[in-house]
N, C-alpha and C positions, 0 to 999 in steps of 0.2 A: 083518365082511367086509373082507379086504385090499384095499387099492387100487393098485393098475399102473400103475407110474411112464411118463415118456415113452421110457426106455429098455430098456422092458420089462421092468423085476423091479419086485416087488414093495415098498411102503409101508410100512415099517413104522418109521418114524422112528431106526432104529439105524443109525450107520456099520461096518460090516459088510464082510466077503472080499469080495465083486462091488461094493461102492461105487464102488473108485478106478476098476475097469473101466467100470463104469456111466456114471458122472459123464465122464467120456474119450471114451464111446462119443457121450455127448449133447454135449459142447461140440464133435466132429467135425461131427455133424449140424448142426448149429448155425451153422459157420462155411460148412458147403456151400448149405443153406436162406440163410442170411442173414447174409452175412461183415459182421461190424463196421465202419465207415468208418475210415477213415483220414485223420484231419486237417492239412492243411497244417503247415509251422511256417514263419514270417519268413524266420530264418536257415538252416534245414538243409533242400536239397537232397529232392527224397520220394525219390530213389532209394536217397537211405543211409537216410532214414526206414524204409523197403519193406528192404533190406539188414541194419538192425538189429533189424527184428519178425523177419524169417526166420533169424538166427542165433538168437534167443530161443527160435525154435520148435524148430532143429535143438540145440542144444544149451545149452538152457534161461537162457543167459545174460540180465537182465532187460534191451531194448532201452533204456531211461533211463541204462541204466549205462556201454552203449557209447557212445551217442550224446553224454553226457557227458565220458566220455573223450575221443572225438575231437574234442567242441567244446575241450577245454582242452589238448589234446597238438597239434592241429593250428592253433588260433588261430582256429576258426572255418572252416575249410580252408583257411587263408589261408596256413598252414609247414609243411610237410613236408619231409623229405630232398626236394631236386630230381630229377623225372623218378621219383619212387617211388611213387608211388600208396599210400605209407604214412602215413596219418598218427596213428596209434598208437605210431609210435615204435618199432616192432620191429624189435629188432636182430637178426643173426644170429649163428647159433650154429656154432661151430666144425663141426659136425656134419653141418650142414643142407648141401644142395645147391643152385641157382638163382642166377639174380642179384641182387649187391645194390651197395650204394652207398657210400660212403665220408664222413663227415661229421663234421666237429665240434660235439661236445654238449655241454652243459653237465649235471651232474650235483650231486645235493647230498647231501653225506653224513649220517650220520645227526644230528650233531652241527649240521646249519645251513650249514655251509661249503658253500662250491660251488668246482666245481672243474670242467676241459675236458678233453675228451679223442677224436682220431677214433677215429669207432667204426663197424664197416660192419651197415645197414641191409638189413634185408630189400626188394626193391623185387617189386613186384605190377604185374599186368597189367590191373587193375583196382581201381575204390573196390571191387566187390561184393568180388571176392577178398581186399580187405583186413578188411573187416571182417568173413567168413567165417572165417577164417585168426586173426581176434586171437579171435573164439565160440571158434573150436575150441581154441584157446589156454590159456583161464582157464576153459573149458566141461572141459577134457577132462585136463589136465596134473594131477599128482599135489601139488604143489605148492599149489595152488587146491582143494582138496578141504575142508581145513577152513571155507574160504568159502562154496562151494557146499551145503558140509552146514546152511548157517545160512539157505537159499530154503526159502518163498516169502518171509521178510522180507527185504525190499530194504536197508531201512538195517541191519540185520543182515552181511547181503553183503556192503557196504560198508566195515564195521567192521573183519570180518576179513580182506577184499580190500587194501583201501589199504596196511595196511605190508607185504604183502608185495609186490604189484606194483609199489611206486614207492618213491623213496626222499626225496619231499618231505614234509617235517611237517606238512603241512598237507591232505594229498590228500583224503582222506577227504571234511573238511571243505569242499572247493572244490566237490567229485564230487557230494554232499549240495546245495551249494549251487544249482550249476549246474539240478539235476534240478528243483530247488524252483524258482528262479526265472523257469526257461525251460519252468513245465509239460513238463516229457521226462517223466512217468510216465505220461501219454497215451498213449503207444506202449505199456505194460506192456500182456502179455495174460495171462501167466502169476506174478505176483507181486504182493507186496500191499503 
């Protein structure tokens, strides 16, 4: 006799064509029945907390990975371009339309050297839309694909995310560290 999983198919200990649907259809139930807590942190704000689970959900970026970013590109939210609600760092693109801001950055090339240069910044109307905007970014850009193809491992992600998104030698290793030291993989709901 088969036995009837809670998602309604069938037991039969194989991962099988209806799994990934199955498995999807139970963790929906799941968060509607009984949404997971969400734990305070010290330093991070819950609204970027709440802001980095929902870009994870919208476009599977792991939230430790943003919220690490932003602890390390924004100083804890303490720099950002002025009056930018960026604190990712995103600059704009010759292409893009909106406003943005004008600022001098420091930049390190691959070699170690650092070097300044004004560079104009995307500016947001909000933290949510900033950190909506950097998911959709590294979630969605063609660029970031070999990264993405390496989830649900986080440090995986990490590996092949850091040289391309940043040009410090060390990113990787901060990104890792950050996650590790300030418990950020808390927030993970989708990565391992």
């Amino acid at each position: 006799m088969r036995q009837r999983g809670v998602y309604g198919g069938e037991i039969d200990g194989i991962w099988g064509k209806g799994s990934d649907a199955g498995l999807a259809a139970l963790l929906d139930r799941l968060d509607a029945l009984d949404p997971l807590p969400v734990p305070p942190h010290p330093k991070i704000p819950m609204d970027l907390i709440l802001g980095a689970m929902q870009a994870e959900r919208t476009y599977a970026v792991p939230a430790s990975v943003s919220l690490a970013q932003w602890a390390l590109e924004s100083g804890w939210g303490k720099s950002m371009p002025p009056g930018s609600n960026n604190p990712f760092g995103m600059k704009a693109r010759a292409n893009e339309t909106g406003p943005v801001v004008y600022v001098d950055t420091k930049e390190q090339r691959r070699d170690g050297t650092w070097y300044t240069i004004k560079a104009p910044f995307r500016k947001f109307s909000s933290m949510g839309e900033a950190f909506e905007e950097h998911a959709k970014l590294v979630g969605t850009a063609k660029v970031y694909a070999p990264a993405r193809a390496k989830l649900p491992d986080r440090d995986a992600y990490i590996d092949a995310l850091g040289p391309i998104y940043a040009t410090a030698k060390d990113y990787v290793k901060i990104i890792k560290g950050l996650i590790r030291q300030h418990g950020l993989d808390r927030y993970d709901r989708g990565v391992a």
